[in-house]
Rosetta silent file (secondary structure, phi, psi, omega in degrees, C-alpha in Angstrom):
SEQUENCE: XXXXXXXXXXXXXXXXXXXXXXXXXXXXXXXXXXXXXXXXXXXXXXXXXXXXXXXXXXXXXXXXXXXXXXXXXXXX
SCORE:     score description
SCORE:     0.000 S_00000001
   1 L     0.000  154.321 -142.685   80.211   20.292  207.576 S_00000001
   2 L   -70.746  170.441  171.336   81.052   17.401  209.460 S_00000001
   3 L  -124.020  142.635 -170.156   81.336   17.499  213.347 S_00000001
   4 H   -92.223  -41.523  161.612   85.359   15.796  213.595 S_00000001
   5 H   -34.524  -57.757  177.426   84.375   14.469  217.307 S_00000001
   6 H   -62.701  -21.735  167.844   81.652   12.562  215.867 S_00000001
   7 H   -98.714    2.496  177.422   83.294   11.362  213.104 S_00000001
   8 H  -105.011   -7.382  158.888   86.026   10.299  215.170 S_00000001
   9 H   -58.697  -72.521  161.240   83.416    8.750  217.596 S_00000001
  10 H   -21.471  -49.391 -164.772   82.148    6.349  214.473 S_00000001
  11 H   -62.158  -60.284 -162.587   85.600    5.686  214.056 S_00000001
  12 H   -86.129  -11.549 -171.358   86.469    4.177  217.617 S_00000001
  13 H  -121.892  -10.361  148.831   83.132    3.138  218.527 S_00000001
  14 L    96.906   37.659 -154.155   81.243    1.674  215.415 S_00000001
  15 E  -173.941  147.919 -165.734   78.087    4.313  216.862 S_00000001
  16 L  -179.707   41.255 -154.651   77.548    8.035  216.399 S_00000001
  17 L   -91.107  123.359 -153.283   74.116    8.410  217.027 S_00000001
  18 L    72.569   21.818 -169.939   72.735   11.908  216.428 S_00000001
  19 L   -83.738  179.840  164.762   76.057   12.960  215.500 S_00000001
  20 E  -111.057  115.025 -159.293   76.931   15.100  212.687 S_00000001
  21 L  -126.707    7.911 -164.378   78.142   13.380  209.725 S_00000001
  22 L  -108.241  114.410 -122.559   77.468   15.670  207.303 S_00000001
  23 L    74.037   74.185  142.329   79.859   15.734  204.035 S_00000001
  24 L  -102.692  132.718  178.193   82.001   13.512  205.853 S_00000001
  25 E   -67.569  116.032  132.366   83.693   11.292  203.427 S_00000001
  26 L   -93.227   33.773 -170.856   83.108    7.751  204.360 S_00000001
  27 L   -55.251  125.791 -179.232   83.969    5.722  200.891 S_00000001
  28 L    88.287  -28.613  179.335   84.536    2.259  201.269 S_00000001
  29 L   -33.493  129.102 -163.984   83.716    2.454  205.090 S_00000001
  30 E   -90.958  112.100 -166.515   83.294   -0.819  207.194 S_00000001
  31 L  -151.360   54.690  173.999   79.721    0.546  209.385 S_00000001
  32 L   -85.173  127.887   -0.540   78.397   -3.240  209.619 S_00000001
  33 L  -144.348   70.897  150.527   75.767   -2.335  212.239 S_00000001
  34 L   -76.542  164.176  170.001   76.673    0.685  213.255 S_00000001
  35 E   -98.631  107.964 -176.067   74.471    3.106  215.235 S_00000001
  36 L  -129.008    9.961 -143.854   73.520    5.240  213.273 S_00000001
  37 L   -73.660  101.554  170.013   70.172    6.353  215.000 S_00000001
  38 L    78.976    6.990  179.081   69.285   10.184  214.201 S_00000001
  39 L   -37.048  117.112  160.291   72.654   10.954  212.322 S_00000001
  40 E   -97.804  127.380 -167.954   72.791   13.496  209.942 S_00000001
  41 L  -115.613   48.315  150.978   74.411   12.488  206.896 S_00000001
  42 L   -85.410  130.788 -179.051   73.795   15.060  204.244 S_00000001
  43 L   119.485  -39.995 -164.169   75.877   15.276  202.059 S_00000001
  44 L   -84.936  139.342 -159.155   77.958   12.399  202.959 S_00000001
  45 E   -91.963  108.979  167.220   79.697   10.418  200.656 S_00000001
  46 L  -115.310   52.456 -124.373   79.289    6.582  201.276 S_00000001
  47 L  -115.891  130.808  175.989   79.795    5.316  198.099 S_00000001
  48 L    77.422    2.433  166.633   80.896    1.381  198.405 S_00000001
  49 L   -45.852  124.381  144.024   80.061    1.591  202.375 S_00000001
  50 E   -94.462  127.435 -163.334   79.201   -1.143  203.949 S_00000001
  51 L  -129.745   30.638 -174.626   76.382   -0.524  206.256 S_00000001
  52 L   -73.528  136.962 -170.657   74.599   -4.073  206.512 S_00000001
  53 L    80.927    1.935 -170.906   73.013   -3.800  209.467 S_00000001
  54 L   -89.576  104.217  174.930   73.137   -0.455  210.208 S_00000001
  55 E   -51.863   98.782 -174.313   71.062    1.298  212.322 S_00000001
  56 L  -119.722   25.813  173.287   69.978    4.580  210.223 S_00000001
  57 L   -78.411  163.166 -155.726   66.151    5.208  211.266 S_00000001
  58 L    46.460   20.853 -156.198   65.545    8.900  211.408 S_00000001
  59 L  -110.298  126.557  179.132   68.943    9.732  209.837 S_00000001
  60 E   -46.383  111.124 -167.782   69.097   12.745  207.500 S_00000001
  61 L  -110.047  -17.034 -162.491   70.077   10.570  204.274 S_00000001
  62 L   -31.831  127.842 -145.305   68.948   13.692  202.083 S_00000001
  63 L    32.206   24.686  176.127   71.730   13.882  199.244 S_00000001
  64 L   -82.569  151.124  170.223   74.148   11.435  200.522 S_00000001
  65 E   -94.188  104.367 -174.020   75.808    9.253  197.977 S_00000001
  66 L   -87.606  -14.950 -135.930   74.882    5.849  198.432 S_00000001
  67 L   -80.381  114.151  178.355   76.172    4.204  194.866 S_00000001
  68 L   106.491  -18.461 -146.195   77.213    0.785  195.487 S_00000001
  69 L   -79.308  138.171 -160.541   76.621    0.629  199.367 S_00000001
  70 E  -123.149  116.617 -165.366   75.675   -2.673  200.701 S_00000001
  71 L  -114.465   14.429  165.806   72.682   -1.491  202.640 S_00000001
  72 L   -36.330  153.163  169.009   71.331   -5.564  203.472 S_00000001
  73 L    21.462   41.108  166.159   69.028   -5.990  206.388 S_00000001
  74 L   -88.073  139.389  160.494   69.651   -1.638  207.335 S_00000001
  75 L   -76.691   71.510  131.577   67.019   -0.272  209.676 S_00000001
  76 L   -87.489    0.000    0.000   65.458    2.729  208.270 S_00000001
């Protein structure tokens, strides 16, 4: 489950890097270049995210829901 500092870190800071994200609902979520740099996001639902630009190398993507997710020019 989710860490709610970290997802409330994302929130105010567009950056969350090595946080715990995981199941955290993000649907629809505006994460244009977030830092996103060791995250783990299993589990987490990004379905319609945008994440162009988003720094995700090393980030636990293992079952997250991606479907729809506009993942241009992301850094895995």
């Amino acid at each position: 489950m989710f860490n709610q500092d970290d997802l409330q870190r994302l929130k105010e800071t567009n950056a969350c890097p090595e946080g715990n994200l995981s199941e955290a609902l993000l649907v629809g979520a505006n994460l244009e270049g977030a830092d996103l740099t060791g995250a783990n996001l299993f589990i987490a639902v990004l379905k319609e995210a945008n994440l162009e630009q988003a720094l995700l190398s090393d980030a636990k993507l293992e079952l997250a829901m991606l479907q729809k997710a506009n993942l241009r020019e992301a850094h895995l």
